[in-house]
ZARO-616278 format. One line per 8 residues: number of its first residue (from 1); their letters; for each residue x, y, z of N, C-alpha, C. Coordinates in steps of 0.05 Angstrom, whole numbers. Layout:
! residues N
NUM	A	X:Y:Z:X:Y:Z:X:Y:Z ~ ...
END
This chain:
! residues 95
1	XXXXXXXX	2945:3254:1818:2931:3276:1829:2903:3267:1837 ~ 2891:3278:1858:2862:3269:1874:2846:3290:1861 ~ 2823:3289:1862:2801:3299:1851:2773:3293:1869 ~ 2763:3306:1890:2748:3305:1905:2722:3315:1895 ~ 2707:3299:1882:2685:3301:1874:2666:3315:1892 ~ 2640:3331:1887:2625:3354:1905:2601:3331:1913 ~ 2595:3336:1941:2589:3320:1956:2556:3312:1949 ~ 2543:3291:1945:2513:3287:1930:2492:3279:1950
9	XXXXXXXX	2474:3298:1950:2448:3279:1969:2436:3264:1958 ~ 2431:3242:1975:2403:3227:1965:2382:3228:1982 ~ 2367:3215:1967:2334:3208:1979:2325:3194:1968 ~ 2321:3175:1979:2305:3133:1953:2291:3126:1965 ~ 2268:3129:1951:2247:3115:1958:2250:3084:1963 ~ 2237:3067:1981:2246:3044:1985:2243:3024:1956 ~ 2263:3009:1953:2273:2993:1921:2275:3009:1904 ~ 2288:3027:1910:2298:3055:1883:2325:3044:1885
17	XXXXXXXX	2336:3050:1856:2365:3054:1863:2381:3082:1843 ~ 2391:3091:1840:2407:3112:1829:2435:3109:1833 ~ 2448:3117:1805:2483:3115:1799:2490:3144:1809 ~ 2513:3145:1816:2526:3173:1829:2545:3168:1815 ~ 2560:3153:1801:2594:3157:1790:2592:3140:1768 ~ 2602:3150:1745:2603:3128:1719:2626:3136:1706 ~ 2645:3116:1703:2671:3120:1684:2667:3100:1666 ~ 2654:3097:1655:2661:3065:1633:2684:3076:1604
25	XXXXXXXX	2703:3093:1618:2732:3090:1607:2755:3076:1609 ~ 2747:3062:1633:2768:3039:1638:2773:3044:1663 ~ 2763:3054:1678:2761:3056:1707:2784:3073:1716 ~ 2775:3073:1739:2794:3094:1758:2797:3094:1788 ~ 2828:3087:1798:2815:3085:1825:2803:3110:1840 ~ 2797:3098:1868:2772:3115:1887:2769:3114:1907 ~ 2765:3128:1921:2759:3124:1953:2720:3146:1948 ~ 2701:3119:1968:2674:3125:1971:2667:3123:1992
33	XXXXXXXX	2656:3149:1994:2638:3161:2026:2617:3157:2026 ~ 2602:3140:2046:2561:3143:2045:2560:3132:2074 ~ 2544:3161:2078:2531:3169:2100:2501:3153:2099 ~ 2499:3139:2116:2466:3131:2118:2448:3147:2136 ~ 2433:3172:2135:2421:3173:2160:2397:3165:2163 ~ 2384:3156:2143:2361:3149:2132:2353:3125:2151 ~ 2330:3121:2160:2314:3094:2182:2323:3069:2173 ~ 2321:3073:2147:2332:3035:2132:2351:3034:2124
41	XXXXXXXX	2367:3008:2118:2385:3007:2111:2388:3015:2076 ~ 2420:3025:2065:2413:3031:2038:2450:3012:2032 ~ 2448:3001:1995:2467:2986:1991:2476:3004:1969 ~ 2505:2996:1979:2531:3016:1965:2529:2991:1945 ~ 2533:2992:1910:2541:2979:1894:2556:2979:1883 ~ 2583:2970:1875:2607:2974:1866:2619:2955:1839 ~ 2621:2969:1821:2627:2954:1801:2654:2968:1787 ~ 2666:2941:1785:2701:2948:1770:2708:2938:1752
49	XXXXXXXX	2725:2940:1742:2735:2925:1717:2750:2902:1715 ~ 2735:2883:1705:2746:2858:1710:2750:2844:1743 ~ 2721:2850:1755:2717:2857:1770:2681:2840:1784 ~ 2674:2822:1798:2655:2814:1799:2638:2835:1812 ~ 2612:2850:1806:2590:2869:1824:2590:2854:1851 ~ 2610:2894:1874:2599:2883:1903:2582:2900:1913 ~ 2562:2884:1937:2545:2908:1943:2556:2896:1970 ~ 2553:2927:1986:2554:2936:2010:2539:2945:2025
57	XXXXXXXX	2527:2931:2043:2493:2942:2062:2506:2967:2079 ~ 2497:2986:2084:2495:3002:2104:2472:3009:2119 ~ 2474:2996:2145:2454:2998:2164:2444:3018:2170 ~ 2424:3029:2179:2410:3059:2186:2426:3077:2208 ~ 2436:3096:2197:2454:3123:2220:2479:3105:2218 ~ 2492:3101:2199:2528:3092:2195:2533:3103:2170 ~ 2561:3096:2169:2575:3109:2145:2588:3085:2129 ~ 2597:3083:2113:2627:3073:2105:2643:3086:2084
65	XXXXXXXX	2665:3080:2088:2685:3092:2072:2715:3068:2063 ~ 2700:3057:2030:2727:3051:2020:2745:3050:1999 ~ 2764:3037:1984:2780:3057:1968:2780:3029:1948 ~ 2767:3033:1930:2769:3012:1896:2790:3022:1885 ~ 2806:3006:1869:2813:3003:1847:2796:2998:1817 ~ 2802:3020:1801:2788:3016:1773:2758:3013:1770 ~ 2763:3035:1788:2722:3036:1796:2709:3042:1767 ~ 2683:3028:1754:2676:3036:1736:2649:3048:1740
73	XXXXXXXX	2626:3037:1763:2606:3052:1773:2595:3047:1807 ~ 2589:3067:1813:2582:3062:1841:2559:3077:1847 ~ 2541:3048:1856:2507:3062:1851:2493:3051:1884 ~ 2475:3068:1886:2465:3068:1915:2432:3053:1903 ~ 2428:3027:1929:2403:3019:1919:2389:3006:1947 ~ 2360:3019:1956:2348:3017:1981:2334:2988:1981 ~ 2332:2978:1997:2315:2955:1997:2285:2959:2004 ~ 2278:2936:2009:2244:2941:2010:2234:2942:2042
81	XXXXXXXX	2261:2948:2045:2254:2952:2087:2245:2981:2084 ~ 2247:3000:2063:2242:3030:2068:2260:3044:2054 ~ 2255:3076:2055:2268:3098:2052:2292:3107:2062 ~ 2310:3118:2045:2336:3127:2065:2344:3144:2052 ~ 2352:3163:2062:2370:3190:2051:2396:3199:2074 ~ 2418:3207:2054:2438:3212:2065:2461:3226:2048 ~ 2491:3227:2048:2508:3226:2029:2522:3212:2016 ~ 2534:3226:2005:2555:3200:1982:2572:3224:1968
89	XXXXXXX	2592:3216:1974:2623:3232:1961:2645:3209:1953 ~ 2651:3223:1931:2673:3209:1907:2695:3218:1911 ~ 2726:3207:1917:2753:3213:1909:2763:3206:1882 ~ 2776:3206:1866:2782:3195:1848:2806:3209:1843 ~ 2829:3188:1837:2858:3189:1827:2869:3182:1799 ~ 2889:3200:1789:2893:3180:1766:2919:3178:1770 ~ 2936:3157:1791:2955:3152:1792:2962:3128:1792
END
């Protein structure tokens, strides 16, 4: 069964970062939405289980959308080019 998590704004100040999803139960897979509309770029961080930390740049006015296995946190973190605000939505399955 899917479980469509309610959809989260941000706003980060530039080199902020903030977690939006934490399972440290042993993970779960996921599919992750982030909207950039923000002037700078902002990095999707993805951490899994048994699992090396990936981060994902998203350039200013793009999206991406993709689907982990055994997601255990997924945290948004701006660089020192600036500010960005946008969204971020969670799927999560336990199948």
């Amino acid at each position: 069964m899917a479980i469509l998590l309610p959809q989260q704004i941000y706003s980060l100040a530039a080199s902020v970062g903030e977690s939006f999803y934490e399972n440290l139960a042993g993970g779960t897979n996921a599919s992750i939405t982030v909207n950039n509309f923000g002037p700078a770029p902002v990095d999707l961080v993805v951490t899994r289980v048994n699992a090396p930390v990936i981060t994902y740049m998203i350039p200013a006015d793009n999206s991406l959308t993709l689907s982990v296995d055994l997601l255990l946190v997924a945290a948004l973190l701006t660089t020192a080019a600036g500010a960005s605000t946008g969204t971020i939505q969670i799927a999560i399955s336990d199948f």
